[in-house]
Structures are given as C-alpha cells and as structure tokens.
C-alpha positions as CSV (number, residue, x, y, z in Angstrom):
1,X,64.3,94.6,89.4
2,X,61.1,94.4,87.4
3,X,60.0,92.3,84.7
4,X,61.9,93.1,81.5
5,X,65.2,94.6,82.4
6,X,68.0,92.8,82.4
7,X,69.9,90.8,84.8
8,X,73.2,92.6,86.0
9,X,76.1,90.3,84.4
10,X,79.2,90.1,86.6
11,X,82.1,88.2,85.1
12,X,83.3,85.6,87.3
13,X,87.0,85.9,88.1
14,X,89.6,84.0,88.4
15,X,89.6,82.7,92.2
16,X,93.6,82.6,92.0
17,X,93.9,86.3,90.6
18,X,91.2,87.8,92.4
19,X,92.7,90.1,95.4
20,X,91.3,91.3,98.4
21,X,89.3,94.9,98.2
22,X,88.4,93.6,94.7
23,X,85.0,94.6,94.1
24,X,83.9,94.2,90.5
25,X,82.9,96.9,88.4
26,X,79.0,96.5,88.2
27,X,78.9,96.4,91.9
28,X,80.6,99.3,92.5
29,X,79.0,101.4,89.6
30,X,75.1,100.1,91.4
31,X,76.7,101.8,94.7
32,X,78.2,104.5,93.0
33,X,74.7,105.1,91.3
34,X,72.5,104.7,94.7
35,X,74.9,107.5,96.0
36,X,74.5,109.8,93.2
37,X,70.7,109.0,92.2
38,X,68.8,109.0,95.9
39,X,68.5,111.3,98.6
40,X,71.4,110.9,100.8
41,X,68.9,109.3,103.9
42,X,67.6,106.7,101.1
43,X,71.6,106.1,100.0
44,X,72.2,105.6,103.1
45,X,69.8,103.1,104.4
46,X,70.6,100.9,101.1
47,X,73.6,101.2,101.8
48,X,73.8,99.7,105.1
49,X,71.0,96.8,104.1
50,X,73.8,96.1,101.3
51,X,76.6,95.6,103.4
52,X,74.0,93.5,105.9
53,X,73.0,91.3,103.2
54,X,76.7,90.8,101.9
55,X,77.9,89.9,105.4
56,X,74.9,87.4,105.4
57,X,75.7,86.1,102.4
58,X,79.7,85.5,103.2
59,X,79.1,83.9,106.3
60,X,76.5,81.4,104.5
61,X,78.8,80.5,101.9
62,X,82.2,80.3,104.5
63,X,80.1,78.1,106.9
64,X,79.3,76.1,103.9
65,X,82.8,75.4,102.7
66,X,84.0,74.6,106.4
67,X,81.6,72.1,106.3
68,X,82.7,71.0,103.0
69,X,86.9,70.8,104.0
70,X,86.4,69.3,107.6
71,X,89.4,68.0,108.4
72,X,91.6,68.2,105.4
73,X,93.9,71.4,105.6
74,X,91.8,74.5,103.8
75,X,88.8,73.8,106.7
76,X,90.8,76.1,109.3
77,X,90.7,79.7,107.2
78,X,87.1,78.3,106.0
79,X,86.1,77.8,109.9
80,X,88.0,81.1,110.5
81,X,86.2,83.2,108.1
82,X,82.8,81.7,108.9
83,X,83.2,83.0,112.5
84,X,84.5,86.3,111.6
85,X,81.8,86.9,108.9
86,X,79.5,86.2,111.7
87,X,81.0,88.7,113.9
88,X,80.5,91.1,110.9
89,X,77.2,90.2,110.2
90,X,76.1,91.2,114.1
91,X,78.0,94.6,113.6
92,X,76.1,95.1,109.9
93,X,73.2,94.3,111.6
94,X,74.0,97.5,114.0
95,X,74.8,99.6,111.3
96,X,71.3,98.8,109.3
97,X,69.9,99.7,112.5
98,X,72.0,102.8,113.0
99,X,71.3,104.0,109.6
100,X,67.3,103.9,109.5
101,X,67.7,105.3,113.4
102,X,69.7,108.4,111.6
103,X,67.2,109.4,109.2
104,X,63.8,108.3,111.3
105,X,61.9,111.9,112.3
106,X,62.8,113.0,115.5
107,X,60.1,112.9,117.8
C-alpha cells in the first residue's frame, strides 16, 4: 500500500465460531479483485506468492503455539499443524515457482 490509503480492517472472529474454509470477506474480495483487475499472468503470479506467504505465515504461528503448549494436551494438533503447514509451505513454494515458470517468455 502507499502512504495515505487505508489499512484493510478485518474483524477478528470468534476462535470458537470460526470454521474451517472460513476466509473473511476482505480477503476474499482483494483475491476476487486481483482476478478481475490484472492480466490473468499478473493474477496469477500474485496469486501463487499469496498462498506462499499464507503457508509461511501458518507454519510460523503453529510452530509458535507448539512451543507455547509443550506438553500439556493442545501441543499435539499444534505440533501436527506446524509440520503439515511446513509440508504446504514446500508445495506453495512449487506452485510460486510454477506460476512465474507459466508466464516467463518462451525462449
């Protein structure tokens, strides 16, 4: 962002209410935008550094909290979703690197 617009807000939700495949609205209205507003190599491209940075980002803050719950009775799923977020990141990492691949020039 540049100096002077404003922050995207995201209301934080409820932890206890909040489902899986919930992805608030602001998020998916920026993606929705990138698809609609960009060339569909550019879409692309942010696309996949997205997901790459969100796969980081999970597996940060999962690692974190398994640190946190050692040995009390949450620090299994904690330890569990650290080492699948890793797995994810590696296969984001792929896809970042598959995307710029599929719209570098031939040649």
């Amino acid at each position: 962002m540049t100096s002077g617009e404003d922050d995207a807000v995201v209301d934080m939700p409820d932890a206890s209410k909040v489902s899986p495949g919930v992805v608030p609205d602001a998020v998916m209205a920026e993606i929705l935008r990138l698809t609609t507003s960009v060339p569909p190599e550019a879409a692309a491209v942010m696309l996949a550094a997205i997901a790459h940075r969100a796969g980081n980002e999970l597996h940060r803050l999962a690692r974190a909290q398994a640190n946190v719950h050692r040995g009390t009775p949450v620090w299994g799923p904690w330890a569990a979703l650290a080492n699948t977020a890793r797995d994810a990141v590696l296969k984001m990492a792929a896809l970042r690197r598959g995307a710029a691949d599929a719209v570098r020039p031939a040649g």
